[in-house]
py3Dmol code that shows the C-alpha trace and the ligand (Angstrom):
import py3Dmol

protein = """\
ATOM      1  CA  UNK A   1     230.881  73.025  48.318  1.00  0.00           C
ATOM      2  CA  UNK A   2     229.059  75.857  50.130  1.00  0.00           C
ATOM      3  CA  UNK A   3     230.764  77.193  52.767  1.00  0.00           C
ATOM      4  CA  UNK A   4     229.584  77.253  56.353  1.00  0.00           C
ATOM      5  CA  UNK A   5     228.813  80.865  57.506  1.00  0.00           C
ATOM      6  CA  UNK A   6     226.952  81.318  53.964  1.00  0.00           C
ATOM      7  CA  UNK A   7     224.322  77.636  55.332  1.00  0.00           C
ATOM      8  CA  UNK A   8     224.236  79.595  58.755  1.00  0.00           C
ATOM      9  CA  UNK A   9     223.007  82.551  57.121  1.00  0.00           C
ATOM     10  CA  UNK A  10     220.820  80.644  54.871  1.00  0.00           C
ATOM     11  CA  UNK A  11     219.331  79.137  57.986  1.00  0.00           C
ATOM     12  CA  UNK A  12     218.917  82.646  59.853  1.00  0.00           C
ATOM     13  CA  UNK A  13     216.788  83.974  56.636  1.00  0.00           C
ATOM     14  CA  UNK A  14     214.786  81.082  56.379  1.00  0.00           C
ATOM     15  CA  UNK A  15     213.828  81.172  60.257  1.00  0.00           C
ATOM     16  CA  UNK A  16     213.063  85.051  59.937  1.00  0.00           C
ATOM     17  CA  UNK A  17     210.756  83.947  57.046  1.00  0.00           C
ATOM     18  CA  UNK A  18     209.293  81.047  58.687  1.00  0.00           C
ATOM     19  CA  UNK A  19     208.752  83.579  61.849  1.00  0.00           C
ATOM     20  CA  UNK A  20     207.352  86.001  59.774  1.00  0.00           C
ATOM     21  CA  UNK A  21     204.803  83.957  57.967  1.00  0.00           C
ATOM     22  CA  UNK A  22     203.653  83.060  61.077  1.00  0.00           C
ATOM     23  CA  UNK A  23     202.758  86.249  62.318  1.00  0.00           C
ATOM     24  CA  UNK A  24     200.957  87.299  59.706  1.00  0.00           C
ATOM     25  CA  UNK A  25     198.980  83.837  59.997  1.00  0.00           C
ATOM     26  CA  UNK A  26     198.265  84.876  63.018  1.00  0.00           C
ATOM     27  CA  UNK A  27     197.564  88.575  62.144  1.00  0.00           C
ATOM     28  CA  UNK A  28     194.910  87.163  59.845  1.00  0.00           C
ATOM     29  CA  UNK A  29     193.002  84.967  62.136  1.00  0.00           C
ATOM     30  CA  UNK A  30     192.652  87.412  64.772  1.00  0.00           C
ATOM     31  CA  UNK A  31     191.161  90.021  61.517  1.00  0.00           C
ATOM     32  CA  UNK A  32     189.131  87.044  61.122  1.00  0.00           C
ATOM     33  CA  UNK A  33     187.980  87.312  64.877  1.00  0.00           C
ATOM     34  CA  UNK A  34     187.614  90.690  65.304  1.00  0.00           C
ATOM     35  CA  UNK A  35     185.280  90.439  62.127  1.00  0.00           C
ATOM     36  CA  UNK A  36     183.303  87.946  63.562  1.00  0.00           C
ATOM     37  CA  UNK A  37     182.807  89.209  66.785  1.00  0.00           C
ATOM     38  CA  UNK A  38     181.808  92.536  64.603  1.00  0.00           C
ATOM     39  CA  UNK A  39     179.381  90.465  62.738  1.00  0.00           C
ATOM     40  CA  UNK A  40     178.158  88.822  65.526  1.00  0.00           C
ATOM     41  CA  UNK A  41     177.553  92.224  67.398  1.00  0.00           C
ATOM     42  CA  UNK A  42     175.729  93.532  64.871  1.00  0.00           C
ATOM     43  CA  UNK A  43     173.483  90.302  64.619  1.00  0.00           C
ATOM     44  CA  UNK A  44     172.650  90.703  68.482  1.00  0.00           C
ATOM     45  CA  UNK A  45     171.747  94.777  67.832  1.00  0.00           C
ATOM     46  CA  UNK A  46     170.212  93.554  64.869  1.00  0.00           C
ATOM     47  CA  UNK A  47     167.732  91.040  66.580  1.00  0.00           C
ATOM     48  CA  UNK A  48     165.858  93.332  69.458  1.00  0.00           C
ATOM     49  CA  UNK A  49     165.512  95.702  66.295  1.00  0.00           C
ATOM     50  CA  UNK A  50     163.276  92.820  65.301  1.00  0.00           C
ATOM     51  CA  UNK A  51     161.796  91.952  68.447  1.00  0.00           C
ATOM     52  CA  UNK A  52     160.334  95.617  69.174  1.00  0.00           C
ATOM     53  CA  UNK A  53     158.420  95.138  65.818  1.00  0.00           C
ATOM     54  CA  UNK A  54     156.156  92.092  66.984  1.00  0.00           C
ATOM     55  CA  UNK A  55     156.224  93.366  70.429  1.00  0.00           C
ATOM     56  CA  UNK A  56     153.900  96.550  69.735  1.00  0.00           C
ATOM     57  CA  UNK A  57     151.804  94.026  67.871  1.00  0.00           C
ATOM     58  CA  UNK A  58     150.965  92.000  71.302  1.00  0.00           C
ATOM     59  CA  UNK A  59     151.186  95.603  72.767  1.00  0.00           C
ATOM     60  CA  UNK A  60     148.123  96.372  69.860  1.00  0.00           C
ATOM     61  CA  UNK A  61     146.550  93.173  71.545  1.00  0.00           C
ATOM     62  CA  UNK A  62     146.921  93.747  75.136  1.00  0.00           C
ATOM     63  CA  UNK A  63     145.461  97.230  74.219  1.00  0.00           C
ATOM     64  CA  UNK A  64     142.546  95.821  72.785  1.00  0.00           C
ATOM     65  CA  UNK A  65     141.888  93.426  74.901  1.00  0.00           C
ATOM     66  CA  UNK A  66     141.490  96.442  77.463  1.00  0.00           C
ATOM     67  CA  UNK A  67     139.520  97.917  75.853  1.00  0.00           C
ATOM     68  CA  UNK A  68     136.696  95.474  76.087  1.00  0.00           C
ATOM     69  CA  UNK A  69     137.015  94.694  79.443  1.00  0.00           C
ATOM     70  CA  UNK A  70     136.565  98.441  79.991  1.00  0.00           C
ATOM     71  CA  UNK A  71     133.346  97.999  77.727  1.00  0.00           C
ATOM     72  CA  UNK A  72     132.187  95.303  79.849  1.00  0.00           C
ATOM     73  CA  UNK A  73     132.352  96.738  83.431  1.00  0.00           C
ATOM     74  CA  UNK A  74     129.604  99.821  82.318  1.00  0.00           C
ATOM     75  CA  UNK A  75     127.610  96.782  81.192  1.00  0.00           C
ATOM     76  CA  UNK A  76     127.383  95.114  85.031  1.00  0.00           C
ATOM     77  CA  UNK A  77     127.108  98.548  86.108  1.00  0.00           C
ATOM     78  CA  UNK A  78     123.778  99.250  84.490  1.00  0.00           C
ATOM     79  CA  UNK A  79     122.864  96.644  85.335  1.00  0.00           C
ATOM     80  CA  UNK A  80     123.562  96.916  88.724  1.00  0.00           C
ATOM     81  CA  UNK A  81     121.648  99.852  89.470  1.00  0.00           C
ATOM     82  CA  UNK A  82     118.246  98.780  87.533  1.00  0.00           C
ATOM     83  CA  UNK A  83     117.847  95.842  90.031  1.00  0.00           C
ATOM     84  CA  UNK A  84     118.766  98.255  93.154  1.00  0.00           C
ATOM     85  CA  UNK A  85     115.715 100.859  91.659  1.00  0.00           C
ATOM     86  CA  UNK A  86     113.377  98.401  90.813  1.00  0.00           C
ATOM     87  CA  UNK A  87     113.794  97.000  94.477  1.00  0.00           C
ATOM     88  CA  UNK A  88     113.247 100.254  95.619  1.00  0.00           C
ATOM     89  CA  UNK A  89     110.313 101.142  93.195  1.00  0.00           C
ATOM     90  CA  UNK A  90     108.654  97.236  94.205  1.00  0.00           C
ATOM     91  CA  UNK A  91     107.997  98.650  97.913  1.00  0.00           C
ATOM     92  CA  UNK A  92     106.371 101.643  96.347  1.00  0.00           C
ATOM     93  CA  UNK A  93     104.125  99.938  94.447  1.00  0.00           C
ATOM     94  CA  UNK A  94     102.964  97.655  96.327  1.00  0.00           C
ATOM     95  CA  UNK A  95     101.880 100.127  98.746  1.00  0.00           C
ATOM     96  CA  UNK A  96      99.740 101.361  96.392  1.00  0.00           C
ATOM     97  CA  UNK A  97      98.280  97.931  95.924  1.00  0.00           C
ATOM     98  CA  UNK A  98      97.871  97.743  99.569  1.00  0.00           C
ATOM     99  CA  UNK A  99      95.542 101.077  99.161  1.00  0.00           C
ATOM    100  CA  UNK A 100      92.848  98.378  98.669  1.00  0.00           C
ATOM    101  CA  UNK A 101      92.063  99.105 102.257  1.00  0.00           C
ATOM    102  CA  UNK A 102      91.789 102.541 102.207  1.00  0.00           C
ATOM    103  CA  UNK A 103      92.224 105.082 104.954  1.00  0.00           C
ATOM    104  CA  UNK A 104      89.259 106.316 106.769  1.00  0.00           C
ATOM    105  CA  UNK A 105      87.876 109.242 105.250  1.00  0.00           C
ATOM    106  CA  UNK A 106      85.025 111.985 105.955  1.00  0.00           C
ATOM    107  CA  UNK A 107      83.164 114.405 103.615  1.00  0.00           C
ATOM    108  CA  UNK A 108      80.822 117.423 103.492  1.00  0.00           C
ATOM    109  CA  UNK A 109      77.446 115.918 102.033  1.00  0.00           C
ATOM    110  CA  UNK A 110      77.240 118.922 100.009  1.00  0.00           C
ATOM    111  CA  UNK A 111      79.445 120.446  97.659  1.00  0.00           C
ATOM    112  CA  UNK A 112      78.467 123.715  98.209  1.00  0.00           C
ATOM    113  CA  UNK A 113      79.119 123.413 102.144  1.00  0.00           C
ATOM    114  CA  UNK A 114      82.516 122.688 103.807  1.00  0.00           C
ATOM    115  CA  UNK A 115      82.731 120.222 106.225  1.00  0.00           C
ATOM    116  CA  UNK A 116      83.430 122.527 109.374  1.00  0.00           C
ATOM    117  CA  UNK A 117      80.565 124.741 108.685  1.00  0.00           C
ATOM    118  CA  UNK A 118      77.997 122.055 107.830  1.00  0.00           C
ATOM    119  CA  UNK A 119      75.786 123.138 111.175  1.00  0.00           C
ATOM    120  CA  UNK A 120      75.280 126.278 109.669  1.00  0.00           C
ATOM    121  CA  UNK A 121      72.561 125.173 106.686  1.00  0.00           C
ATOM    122  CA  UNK A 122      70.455 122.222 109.488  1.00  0.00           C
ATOM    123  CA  UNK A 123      67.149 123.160 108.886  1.00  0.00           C
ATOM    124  CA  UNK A 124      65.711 120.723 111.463  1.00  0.00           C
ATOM    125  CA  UNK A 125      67.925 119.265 113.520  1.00  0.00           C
ATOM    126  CA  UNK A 126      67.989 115.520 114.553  1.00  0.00           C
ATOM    127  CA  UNK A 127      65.587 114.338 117.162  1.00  0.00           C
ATOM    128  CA  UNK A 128      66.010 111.125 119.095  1.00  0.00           C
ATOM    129  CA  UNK A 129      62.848 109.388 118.758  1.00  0.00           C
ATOM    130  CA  UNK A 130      61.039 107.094 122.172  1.00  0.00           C
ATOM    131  CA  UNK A 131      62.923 103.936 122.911  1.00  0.00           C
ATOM    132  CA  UNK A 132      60.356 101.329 123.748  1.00  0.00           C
ATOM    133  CA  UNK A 133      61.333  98.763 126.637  1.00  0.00           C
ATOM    134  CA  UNK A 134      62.569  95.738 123.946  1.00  0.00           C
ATOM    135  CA  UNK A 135      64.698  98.568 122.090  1.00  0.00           C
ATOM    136  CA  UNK A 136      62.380  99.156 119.500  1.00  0.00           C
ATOM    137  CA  UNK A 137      62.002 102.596 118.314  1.00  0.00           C
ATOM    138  CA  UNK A 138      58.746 104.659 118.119  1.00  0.00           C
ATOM    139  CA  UNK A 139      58.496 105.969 115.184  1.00  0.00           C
ATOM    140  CA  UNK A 140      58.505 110.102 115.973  1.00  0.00           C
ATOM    141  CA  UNK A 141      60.832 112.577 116.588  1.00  0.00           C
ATOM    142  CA  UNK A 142      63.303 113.312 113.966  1.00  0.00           C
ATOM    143  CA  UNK A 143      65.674 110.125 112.898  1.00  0.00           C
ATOM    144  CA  UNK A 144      68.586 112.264 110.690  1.00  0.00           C
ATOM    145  CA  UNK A 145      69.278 116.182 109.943  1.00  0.00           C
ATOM    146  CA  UNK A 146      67.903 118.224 107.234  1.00  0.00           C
ATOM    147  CA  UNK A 147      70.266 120.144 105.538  1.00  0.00           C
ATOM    148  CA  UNK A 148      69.310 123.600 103.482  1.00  0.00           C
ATOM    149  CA  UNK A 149      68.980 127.059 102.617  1.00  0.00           C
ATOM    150  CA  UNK A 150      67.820 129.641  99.889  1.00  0.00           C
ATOM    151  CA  UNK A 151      70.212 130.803  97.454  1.00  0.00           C
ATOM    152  CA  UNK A 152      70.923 134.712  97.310  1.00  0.00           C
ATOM    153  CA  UNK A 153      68.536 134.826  94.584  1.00  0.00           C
ATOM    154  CA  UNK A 154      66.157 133.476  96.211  1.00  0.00           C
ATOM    155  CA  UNK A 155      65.925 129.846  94.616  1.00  0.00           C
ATOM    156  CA  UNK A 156      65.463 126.426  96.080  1.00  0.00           C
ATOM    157  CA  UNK A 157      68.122 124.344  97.552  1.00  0.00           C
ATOM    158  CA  UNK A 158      67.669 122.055  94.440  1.00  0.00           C
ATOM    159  CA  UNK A 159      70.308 120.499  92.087  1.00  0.00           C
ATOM    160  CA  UNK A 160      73.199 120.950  94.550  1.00  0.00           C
ATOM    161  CA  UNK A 161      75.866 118.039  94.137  1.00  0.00           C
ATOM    162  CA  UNK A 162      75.329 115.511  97.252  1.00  0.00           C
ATOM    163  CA  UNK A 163      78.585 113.512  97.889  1.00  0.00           C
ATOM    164  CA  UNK A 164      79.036 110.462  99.893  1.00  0.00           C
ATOM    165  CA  UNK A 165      80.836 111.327 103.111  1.00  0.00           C
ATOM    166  CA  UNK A 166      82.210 108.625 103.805  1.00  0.00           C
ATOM    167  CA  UNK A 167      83.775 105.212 101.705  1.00  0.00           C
ATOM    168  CA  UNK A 168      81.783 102.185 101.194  1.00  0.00           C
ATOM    169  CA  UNK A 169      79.180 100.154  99.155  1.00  0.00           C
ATOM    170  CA  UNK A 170      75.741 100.699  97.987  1.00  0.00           C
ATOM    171  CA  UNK A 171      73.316  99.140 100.292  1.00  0.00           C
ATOM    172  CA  UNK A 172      70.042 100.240  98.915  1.00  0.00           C
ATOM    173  CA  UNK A 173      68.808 102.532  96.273  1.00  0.00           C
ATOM    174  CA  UNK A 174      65.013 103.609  96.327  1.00  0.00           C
ATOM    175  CA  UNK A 175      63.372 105.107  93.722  1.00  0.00           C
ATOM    176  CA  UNK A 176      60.734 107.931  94.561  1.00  0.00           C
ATOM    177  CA  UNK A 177      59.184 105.957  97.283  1.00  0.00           C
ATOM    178  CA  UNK A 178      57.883 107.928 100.436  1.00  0.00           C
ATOM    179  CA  UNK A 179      58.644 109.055 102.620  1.00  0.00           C
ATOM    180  CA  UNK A 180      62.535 109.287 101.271  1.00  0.00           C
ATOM    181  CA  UNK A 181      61.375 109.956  97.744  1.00  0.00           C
ATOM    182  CA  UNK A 182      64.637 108.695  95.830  1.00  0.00           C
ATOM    183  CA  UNK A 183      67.165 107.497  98.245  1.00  0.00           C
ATOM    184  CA  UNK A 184      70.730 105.786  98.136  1.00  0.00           C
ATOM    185  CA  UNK A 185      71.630 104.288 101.527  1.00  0.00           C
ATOM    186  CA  UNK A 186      75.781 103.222 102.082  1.00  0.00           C
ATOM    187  CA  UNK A 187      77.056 100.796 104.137  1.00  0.00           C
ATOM    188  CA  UNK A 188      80.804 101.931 105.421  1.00  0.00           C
ATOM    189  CA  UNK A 189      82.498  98.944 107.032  1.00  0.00           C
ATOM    190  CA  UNK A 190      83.827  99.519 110.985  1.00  0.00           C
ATOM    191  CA  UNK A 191      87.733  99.905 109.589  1.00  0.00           C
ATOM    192  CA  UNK A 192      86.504 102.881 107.351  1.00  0.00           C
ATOM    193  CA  UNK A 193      84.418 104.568 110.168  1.00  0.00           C
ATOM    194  CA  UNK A 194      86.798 107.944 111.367  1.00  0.00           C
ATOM    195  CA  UNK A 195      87.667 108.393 115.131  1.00  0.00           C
ATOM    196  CA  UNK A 196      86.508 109.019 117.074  1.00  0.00           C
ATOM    197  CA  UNK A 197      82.732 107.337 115.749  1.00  0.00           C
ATOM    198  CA  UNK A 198      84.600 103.919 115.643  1.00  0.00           C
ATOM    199  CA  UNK A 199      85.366 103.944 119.271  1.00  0.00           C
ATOM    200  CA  UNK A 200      81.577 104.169 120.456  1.00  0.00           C
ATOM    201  CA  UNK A 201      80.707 101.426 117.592  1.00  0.00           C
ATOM    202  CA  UNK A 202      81.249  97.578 118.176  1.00  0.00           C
ATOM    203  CA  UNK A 203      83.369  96.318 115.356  1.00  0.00           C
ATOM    204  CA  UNK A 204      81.305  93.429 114.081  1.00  0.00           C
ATOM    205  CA  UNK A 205      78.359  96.321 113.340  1.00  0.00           C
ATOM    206  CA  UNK A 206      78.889  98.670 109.906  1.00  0.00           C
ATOM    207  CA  UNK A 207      77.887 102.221 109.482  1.00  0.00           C
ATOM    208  CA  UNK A 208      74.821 102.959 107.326  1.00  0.00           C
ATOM    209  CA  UNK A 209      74.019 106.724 106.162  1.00  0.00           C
ATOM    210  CA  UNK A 210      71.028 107.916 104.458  1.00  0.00           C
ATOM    211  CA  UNK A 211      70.693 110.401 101.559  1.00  0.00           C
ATOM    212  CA  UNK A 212      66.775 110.970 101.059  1.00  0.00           C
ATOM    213  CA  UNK A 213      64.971 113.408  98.999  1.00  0.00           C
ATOM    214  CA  UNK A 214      67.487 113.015  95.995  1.00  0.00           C
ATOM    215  CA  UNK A 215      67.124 113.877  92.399  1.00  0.00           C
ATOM    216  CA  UNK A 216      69.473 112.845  89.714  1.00  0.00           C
ATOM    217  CA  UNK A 217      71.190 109.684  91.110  1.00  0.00           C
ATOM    218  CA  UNK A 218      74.362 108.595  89.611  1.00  0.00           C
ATOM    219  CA  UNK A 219      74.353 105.617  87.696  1.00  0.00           C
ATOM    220  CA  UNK A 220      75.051 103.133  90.880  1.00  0.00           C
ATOM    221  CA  UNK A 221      74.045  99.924  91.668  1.00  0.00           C
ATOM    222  CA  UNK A 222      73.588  97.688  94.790  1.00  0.00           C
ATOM    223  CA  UNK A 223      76.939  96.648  96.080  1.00  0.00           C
ATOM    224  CA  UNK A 224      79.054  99.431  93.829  1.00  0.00           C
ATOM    225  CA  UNK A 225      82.160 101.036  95.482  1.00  0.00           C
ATOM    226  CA  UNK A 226      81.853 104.896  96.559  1.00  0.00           C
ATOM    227  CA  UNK A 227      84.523 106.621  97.794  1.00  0.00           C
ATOM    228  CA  UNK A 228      84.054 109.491 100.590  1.00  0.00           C
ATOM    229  CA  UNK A 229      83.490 112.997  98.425  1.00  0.00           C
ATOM    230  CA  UNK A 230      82.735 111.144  95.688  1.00  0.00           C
ATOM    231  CA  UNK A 231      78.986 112.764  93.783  1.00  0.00           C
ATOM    232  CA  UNK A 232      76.394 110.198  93.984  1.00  0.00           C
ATOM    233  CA  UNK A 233      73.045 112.333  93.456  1.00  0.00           C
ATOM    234  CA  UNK A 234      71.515 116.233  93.317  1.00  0.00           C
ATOM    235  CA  UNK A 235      69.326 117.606  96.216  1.00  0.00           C
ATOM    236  CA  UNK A 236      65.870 117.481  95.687  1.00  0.00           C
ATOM    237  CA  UNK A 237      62.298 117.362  96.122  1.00  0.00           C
ATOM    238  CA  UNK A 238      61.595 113.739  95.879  1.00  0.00           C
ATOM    239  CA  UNK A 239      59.159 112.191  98.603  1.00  0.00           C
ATOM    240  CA  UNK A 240      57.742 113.747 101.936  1.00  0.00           C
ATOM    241  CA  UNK A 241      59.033 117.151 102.359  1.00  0.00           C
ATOM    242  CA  UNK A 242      57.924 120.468 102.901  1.00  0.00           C
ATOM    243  CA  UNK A 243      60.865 122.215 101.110  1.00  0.00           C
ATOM    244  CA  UNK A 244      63.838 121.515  99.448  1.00  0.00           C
ATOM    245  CA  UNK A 245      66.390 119.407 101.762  1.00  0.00           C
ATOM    246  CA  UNK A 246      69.144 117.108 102.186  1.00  0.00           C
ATOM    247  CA  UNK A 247      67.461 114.484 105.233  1.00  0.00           C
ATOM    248  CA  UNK A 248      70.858 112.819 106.320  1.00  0.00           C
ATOM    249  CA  UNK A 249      70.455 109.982 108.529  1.00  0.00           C
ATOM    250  CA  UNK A 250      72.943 107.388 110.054  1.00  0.00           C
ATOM    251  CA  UNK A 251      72.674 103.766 112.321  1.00  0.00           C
ATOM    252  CA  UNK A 252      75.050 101.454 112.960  1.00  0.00           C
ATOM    253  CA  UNK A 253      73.974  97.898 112.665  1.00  0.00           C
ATOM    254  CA  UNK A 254      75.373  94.233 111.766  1.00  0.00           C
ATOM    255  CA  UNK A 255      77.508  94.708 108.561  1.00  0.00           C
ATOM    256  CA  UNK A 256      76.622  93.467 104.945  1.00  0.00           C
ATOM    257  CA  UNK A 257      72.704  94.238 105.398  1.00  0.00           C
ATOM    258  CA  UNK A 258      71.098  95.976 102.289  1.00  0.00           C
ATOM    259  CA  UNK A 259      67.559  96.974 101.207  1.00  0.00           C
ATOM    260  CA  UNK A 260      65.692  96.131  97.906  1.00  0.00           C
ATOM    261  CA  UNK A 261      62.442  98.077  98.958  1.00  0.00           C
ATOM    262  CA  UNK A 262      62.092 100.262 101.941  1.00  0.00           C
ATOM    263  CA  UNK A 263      57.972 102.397 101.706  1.00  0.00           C
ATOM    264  CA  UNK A 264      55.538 103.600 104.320  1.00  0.00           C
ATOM    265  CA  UNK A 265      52.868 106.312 104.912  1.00  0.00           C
ATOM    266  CA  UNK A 266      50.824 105.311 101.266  1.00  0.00           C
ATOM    267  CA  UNK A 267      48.122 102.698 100.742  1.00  0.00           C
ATOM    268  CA  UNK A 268      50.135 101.193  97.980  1.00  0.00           C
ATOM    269  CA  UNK A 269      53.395  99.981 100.141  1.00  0.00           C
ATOM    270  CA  UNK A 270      53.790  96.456 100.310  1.00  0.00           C
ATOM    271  CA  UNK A 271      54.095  94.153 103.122  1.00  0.00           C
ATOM    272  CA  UNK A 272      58.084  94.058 101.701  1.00  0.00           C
ATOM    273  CA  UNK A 273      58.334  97.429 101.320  1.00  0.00           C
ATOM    274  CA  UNK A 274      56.855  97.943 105.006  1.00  0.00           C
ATOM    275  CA  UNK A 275      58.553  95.076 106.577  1.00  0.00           C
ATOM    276  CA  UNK A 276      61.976  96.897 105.545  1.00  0.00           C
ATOM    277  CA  UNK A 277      60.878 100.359 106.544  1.00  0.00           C
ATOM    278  CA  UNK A 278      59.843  98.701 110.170  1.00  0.00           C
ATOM    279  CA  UNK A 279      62.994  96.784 110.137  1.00  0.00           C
ATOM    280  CA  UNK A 280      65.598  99.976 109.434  1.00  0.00           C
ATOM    281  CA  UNK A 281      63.339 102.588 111.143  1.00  0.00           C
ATOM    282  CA  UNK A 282      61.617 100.716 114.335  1.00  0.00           C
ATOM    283  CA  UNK A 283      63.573  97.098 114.960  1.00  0.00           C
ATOM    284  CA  UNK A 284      66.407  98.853 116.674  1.00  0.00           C
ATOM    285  CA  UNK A 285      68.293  96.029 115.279  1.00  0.00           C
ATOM    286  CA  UNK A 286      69.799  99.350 113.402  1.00  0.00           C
ATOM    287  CA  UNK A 287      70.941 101.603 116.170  1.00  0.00           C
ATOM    288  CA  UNK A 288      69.951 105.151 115.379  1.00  0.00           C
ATOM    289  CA  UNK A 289      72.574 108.647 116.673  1.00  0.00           C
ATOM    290  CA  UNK A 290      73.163 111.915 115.463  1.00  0.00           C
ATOM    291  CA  UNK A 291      74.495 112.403 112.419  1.00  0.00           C
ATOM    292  CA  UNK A 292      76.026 115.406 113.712  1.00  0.00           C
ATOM    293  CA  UNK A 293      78.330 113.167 116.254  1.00  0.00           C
ATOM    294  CA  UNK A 294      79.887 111.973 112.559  1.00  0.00           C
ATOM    295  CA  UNK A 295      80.129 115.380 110.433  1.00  0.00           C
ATOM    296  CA  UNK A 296      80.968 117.755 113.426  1.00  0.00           C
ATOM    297  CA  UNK A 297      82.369 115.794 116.082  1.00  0.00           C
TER     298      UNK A 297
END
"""
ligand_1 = """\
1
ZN
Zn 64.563 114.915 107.531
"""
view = py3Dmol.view(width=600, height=400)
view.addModel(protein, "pdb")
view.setStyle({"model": 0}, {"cartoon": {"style": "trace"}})
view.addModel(ligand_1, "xyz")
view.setStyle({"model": 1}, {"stick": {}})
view.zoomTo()
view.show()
């Protein structure tokens, strides 16, 4: 029989062990815990390690993406500006094309002799002929100016550039045919007549200058274009003259008239040729003035 302090004691050891067991059960699951929560640390470090890697990628792709909307901006921006200078370069163009009416413009005659000094080389001045009661003109007197001189040396006023002084179209060109000899005749409409002529001239009637006594015409036809200073013959001898001269005459008269034949003073004119002469000269339908109240105003 076992005594009873020795089962007390037996039950005193076997509670200590039972206690101790316990304690190092629970020792263990609270290593167990502490690992985990190690583990589990780590794992959440672990992961934004991770994340950072893709990240840049998208960071590669937002960076790119950039980049081409910075390429396309200078696009739209050249093209921007080309519109805004072809507008501007449109208006300056097209006043150009609106150059079709050109300004009025004036001319020396002669390329030898400046405008404002023209006077100085008249050889005979113009001389308003008789006006007859209808209007008509007699046909005297002096109808343009004659424009001249001697060189230095002593030669002719021959081959010396004539110019058209003012713009307009051919409205006769005569060939050797007294008593102009070779003449071109322009027609300069009203809007291309310089002040202050226009004023004085009604606007349905054109300006029509002379040239007579030519040589040397420029190749120019009935209704061609000249421009004011713009060479259309040489001075010469051609027709009724006593010496070398420029005879510069001007009318006004109803515009678009022209001349296929104009001839007097010779046996062989024809009744065309005198009918046109009689009709520019004498009709008054062409209203004769000094040419000098055009070239030195
Ligand atoms: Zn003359």
């Amino acid at each position: 029989m076992i005594p009873a302090y020795r089962t007390a004691k037996f039950a005193r050891n076997a509670k200590k062990v039972l206690n101790l067991s316990i304690l190092r059960a629970l020792r263990g699951l609270f290593f167990f815990w502490l690992i985990g929560i190690f583990l589990l640390a780590l794992a959440a470090c672990a992961s934004p390690q991770h994340s950072p890697t893709p990240q840049p990628a998208p960071t590669e792709h937002t960076a790119l993406p950039p980049a081409t909307q910075t390429i396309k901006p200078p696009p739209t921006l050249e093209v921007l500006p080309t519109p805004v200078l072809s507008e501007i370069k449109g208006p300056e163009t097209e006043t150009p094309t609106a150059s079709p009416t050109p300004k009025p413009c004036l001319s020396s005659p002669l390329a030898v002799q400046p405008l404002d000094k023209i006077s100085e080389i008249t050889t005979q001045p113009f001389k308003m002929p008789r006006i007859m009661p209808n209007g008509s003109y007699k046909d005297d007197a002096h109808h343009g100016v004659d424009l001249g001189y001697y060189t230095r040396d002593k030669k002719l006023f021959t081959g010396t550039p004539v110019l058209a002084a003012l713009n307009g179209v051919i409205a006769a060109i005569i060939h050797n045919r007294p008593p102009y000899g070779n003449m071109l005749m322009i027609e300069t409409p009203h809007s291309q007549i310089p002040q202050p002529l226009r004023e004085k001239i009604p606007a349905e009637h054109s300006l029509y200058s002379v040239y007579g006594h030519l040589q040397n015409l420029q190749p120019l036809a009935p209704g061609d274009a000249v421009t004011c200073g713009q060479q259309i013959a040489e001075t010469g001898l051609t027709g009724f003259t006593s010496g070398p001269h420029l005879h510069f005459e001007t009318r006004h008269g109803p515009a678009g008239q022209s001349f296929d034949s104009i001839a007097y003073y010779r046996a062989d004119a024809t009744k065309p040729e005198l009918a046109n002469y009689e009709r520019w000269r004498m009709s008054g339908e062409f209203v004769l003035f000094n040419p000098m109240e055009l070239l030195a105003p």
